[in-house]
N, C-alpha and C positions, 0 to 999 in steps of 0.2 A: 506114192499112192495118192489118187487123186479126192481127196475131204470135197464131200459138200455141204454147206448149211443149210440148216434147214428148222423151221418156228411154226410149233403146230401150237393154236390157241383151244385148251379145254377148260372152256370156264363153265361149272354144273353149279344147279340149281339158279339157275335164269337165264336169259338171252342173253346172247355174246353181245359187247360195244360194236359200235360203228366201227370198221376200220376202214379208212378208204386212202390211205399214203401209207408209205413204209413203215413208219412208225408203229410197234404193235403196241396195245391198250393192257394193262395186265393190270388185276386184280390182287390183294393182298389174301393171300392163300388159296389164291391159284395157281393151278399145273404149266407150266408152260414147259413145252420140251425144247429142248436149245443144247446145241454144242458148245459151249463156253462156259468156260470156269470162274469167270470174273464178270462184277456188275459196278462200275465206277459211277460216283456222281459227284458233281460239283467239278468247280476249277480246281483243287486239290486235293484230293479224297483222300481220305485217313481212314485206317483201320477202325483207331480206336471212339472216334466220333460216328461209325455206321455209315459212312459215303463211299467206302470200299469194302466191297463184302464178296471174296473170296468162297465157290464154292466146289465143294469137294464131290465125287460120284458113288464114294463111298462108306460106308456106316462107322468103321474106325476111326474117319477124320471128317468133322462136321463142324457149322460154324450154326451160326444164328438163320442162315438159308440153308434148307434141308435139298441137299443131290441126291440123285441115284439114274442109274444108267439102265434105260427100260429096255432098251431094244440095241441090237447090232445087224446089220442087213449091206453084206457087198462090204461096199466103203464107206456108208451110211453109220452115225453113232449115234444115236439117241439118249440126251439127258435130260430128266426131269428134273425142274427147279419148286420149291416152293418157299417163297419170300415168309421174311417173319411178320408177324402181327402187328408190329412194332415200328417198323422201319420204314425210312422216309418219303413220305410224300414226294414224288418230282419226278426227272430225266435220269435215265440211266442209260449208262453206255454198257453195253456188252463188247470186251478188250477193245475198247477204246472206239477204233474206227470202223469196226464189224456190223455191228448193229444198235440200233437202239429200240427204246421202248420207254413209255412214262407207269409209273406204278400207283396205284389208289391204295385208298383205305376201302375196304365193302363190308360191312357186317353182315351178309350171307357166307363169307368163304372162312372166314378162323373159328377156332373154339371160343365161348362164351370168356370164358377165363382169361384169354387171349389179348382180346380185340376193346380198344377202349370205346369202340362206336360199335357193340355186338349189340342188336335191338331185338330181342327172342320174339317176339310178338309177329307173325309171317304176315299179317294182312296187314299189320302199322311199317312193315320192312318196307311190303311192295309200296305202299301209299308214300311213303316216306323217302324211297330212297327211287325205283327203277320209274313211278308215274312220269309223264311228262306232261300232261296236263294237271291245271288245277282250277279251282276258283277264290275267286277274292273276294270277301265278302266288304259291301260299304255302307253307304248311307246314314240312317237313323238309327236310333235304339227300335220304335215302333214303325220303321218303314226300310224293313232291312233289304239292299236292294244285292247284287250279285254278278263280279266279273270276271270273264272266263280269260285264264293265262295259259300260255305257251312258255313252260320254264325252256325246253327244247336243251335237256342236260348233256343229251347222249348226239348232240348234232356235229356234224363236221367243225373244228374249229373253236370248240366253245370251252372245249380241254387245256387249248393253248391259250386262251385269255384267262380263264381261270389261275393257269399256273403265269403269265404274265402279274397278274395284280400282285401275286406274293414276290415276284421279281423285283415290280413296281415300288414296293414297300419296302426294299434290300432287307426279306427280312432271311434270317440265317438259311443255311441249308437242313442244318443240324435240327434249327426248332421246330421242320416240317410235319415231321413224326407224330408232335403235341397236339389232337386236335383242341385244346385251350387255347394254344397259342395261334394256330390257326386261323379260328374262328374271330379272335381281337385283334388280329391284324386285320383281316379282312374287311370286319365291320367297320373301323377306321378309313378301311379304302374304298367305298363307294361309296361315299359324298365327298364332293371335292374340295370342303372348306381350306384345309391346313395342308393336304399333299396332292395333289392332282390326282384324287381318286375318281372313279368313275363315273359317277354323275352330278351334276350340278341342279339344286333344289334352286324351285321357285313357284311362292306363294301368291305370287301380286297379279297374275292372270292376263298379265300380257308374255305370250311366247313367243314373239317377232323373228326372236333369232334361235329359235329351234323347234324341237314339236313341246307339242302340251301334253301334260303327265297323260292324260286323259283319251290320248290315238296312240298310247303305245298298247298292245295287245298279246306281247313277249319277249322274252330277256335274248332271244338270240341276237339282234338286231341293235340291241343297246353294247352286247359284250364286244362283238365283232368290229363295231366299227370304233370300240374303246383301242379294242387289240389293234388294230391298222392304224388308228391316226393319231394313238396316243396321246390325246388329249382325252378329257372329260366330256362326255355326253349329256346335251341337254334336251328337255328338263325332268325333271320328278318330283315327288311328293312321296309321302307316306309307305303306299302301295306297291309305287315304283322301286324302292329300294328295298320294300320287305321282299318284292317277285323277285328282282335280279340277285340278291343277297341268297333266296331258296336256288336258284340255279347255282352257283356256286358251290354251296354244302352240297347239294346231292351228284353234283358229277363229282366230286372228291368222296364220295361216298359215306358221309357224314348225313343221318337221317336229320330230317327238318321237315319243319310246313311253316303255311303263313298266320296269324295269326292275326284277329282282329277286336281291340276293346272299343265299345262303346262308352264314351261319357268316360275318356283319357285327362285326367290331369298332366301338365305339360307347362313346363317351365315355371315364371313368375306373374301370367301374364291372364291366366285362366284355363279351360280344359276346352278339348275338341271333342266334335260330337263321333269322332271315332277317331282311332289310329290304331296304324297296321306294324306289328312287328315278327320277328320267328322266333321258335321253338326247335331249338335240336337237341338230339341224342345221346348223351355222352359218360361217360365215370369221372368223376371228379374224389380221386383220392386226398383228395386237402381240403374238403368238408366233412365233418362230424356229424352226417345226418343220418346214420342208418340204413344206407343204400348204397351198392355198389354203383349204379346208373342211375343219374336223374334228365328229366329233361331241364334244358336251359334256355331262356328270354334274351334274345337277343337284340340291339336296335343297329338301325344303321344310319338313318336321316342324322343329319345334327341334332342334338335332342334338347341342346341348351348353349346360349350363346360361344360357350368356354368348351363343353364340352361336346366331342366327336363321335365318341363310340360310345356302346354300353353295353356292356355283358361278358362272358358268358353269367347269368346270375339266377341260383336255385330259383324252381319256380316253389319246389315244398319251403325253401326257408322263407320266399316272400309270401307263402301262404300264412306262415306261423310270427312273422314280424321278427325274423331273424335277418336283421340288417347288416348285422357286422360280417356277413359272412361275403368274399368276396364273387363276381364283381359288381359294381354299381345298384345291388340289391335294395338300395335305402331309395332309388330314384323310382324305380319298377314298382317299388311296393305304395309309393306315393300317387303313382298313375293309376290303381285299379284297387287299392286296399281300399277299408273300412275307416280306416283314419284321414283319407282325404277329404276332407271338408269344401264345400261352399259354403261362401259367406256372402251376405246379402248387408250391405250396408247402407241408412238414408242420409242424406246431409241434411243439417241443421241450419236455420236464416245466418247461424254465423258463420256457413262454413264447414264447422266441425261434422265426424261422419259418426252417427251411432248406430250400432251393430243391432241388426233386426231381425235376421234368422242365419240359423247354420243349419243345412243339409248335409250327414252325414251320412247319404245313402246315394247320392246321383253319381257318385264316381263311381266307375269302375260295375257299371250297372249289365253288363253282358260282354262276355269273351267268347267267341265262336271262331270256327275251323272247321277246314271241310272235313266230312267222315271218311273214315279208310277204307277201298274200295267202294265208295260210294258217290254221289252228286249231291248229297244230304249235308243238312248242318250241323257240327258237333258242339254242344254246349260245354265251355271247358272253365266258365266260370269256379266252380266249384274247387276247382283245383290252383286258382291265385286268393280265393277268399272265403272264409266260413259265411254260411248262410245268414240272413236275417234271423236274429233272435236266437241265434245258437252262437256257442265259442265267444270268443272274444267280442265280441256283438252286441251282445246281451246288454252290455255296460251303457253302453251308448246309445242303445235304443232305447231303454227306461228314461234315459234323460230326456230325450227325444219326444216320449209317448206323455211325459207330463206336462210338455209346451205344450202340444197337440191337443190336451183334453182343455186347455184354457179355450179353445173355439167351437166346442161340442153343445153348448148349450146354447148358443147363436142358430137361429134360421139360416138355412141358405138361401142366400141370391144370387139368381142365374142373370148375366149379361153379356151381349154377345156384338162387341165391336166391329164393326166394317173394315178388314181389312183390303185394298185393292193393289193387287199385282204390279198395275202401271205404276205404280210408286216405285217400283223396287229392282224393276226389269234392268234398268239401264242400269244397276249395279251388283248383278248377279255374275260373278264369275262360275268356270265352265261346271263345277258340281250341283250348283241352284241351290245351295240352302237357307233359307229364312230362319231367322235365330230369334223366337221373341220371348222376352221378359215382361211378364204381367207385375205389376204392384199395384196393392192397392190398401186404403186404410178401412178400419174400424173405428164406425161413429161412436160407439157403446165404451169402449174401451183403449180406446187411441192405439193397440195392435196395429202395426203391418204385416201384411203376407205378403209373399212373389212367388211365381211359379215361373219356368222356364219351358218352353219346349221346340226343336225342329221340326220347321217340314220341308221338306224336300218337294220340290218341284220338278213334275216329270213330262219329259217327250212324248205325244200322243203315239199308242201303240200301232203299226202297221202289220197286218194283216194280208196274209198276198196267201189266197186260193186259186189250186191248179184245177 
């Protein structure tokens, strides 16, 4: 009797992936009908590790992929597979030489109960997981300006670099399944300090020998030619590795967006007037926090000379100053909490520096994100830090408001210094920001104040009427 094969794709509740090669695209708890009774993966597959998974067509004998046999027509047999919740991210072979297909994670297709990435929320699902456009937010705290990306997750080719970086990183087959493990691998491998991960950062604003963070405008064109020339892609910055890091999690179907804090503390060195990192989806069964799903902070840049990666780490536990909880939650909470401080300090004719003010408020001064199904900004401060004057706050703001009333019964004087552009042009790299530090004393009372603020300097806007 002559068998044919045959692979019909029903993937419901959203549009089918690209397929444009042989290879079919399959979702985790979706239908895929197929004649084969076996799904191997890896160079050795084992039963008892989940790389071999045997399945059955009927209800008596069942494994962790649920068979059953829809249809019989001629010489035609029709069996439906549906993969488990569970099981691993990657390539699989159907009996070996017959067919293949790569499998995801999608929190649309399992049960809640299921799926460690199930995000019940349908407009944060689409936003998060099927969008392919987004925007980036940058600039100032007060001059918040806006970049439009092309994650492009669902593009020809962009599936195979993704599952290349986890090759790249030999990490198991086995730990595929994990998105924990997943997502820390990954963020280790897009900056290429320590293993030739996928892009190479650079602050110093010459890009001679590659492009500038600043003309790249999506992650397809960075993955692609990572996947082909196996080398690292240069260069990036901040944005660059939170965009390419969000194409990643959303084509393994892992929800994410990008995420951007103004007034970021960051290393030992001082803080920046923003930085961009992600937020994804997930259960984390080995924190104590009262929630089956939280979202988690993720970075990818280098974030400190030693260290590469950071996260996955609660965003509720860095909201409440739960640092011990794993990962890197003590560095996140220092980037945007209540406790980071500036310090302002003046030297003395001998040298010595004495301490002149501490701002416990400019860190961590707005968190935003784009809205879901929207072009809007989503304000998500709230959710790494209690407000001014509530929660833990409180403490530190009394301290704060009884410096402050030592200059309430002073007059103010307004003075308004010349600052000129030509001074500054020839050392403007390509973002233009101006960073100035005002100090100045008190005759009355030998006080110093300082105040800080950016501005950003912008490209005259062009206008072109049809």
């Amino acid at each position: 009797m002559l068998v044919k094969f045959r692979v019909f794709l029903n993937i419901f509740r959203q549009k089918a992936l690209c397929v444009l090669d042989p290879t079919i695209y399959l979702l985790k708890g979706d239908h895929v009908n197929v004649l084969m009774f076996a799904a191997p993966s890896g160079s050795s597959p084992q039963f008892s590790k989940g790389t071999y998974v045997p399945v059955f067509p009927t209800r008596e004998r069942q494994t962790t992929w649920e068979g059953r046999i829809t249809n019989t027509s001629d010489n035609v047999v029709t069996m439906a597979i549906t993969p488990a919740a569970n099981c691993i991210v990657g390539k699989y072979q159907i009996s070996r030489d017959i067919l293949a297909f790569v499998l995801l994670k999608h929190p649309t297709c399992c049960l809640p109960s299921e799926d460690a990435v199930f995000l019940d929320d349908e407009t944060e699902r689409q936003e998060c997981v099927m969008t392919e456009m987004g925007i980036i937010y940058h600039g100032a705290y007060d001059d918040i300006a806006e970049r439009d990306w092309n994650y492009g997750q669902f593009n020809y080719g962009i599936l195979d670099a993704c599952l290349y970086i986890m090759d790249r990183a030999e990490m198991p087959i086995t730990n595929r399944g994990e998105p924990i493990k997943v997502v820390r691998v990954a963020s280790a491998m897009l900056n290429s300090r320590d293993d030739e991960g996928v892009l190479v950062g650079n602050w110093s604003g010459d890009y001679t020998y590659g492009v500038a963070p600043t003309s790249w405008t999506g992650s397809m064109n960075i993955l692609l030619t990572y996947n082909s020339s196996k080398m690292p892609v240069c260069y990036a910055q901040c944005w660059v590795y939170a965009a390419v890091f969000n194409t990643f999690l959303r084509c393994l179907g892992i929800p994410s967006w990008v995420v951007t804090n103004y007034y970021s503390a960051h290393d030992n060195d001082g803080n920046l007037n923003y930085h961009c990192w992600n937020e994804c989806y997930m259960s984390r069964p080995d924190l104590a926090l009262g929630a089956g799903r939280l979202w988690m902070q993720h970075h990818r840049r280098p974030v400190m000379v030693s260290m590469y990666r950071c996260g996955p780490a609660s965003v509720q536990a860095i909201k409440h100053g739960q640092i011990c909880f794993p990962f890197d939650a003590a560095f996140v909470f220092a980037e945007v909490n209540i406790n980071s401080d500036v310090v302002f300090h003046s030297r003395r004719k001998d040298g010595t520096m004495e301490l002149v003010r501490v701002n416990r408020t400019h860190v961590g001064r707005l968190v935003l994100t784009k809205s879901p199904g929207d072009v809007t900004r989503r304000d998500i401060t709230d959710q790494y830090k209690f407000a001014e004057g509530q929660g833990l706050h409180r403490t530190q703001m009394s301290v704060f408001q009884e410096a402050a009333d030592l200059f309430s019964v002073l007059e103010p004087e307004l003075r308004k210094p010349l600052v000129e552009s030509k001074n500054y042009m020839k050392r403007l790299v390509e973002q233009a920001n101006l960073h100035f530090i005002v100090t100045g004393k008190i005759r009355e009372t030998g006080q110093i104040i300082t105040a800080m603020k950016v501005v950003t300097l912008h490209n005259p806007k062009l206008i072109v009427e049809v």
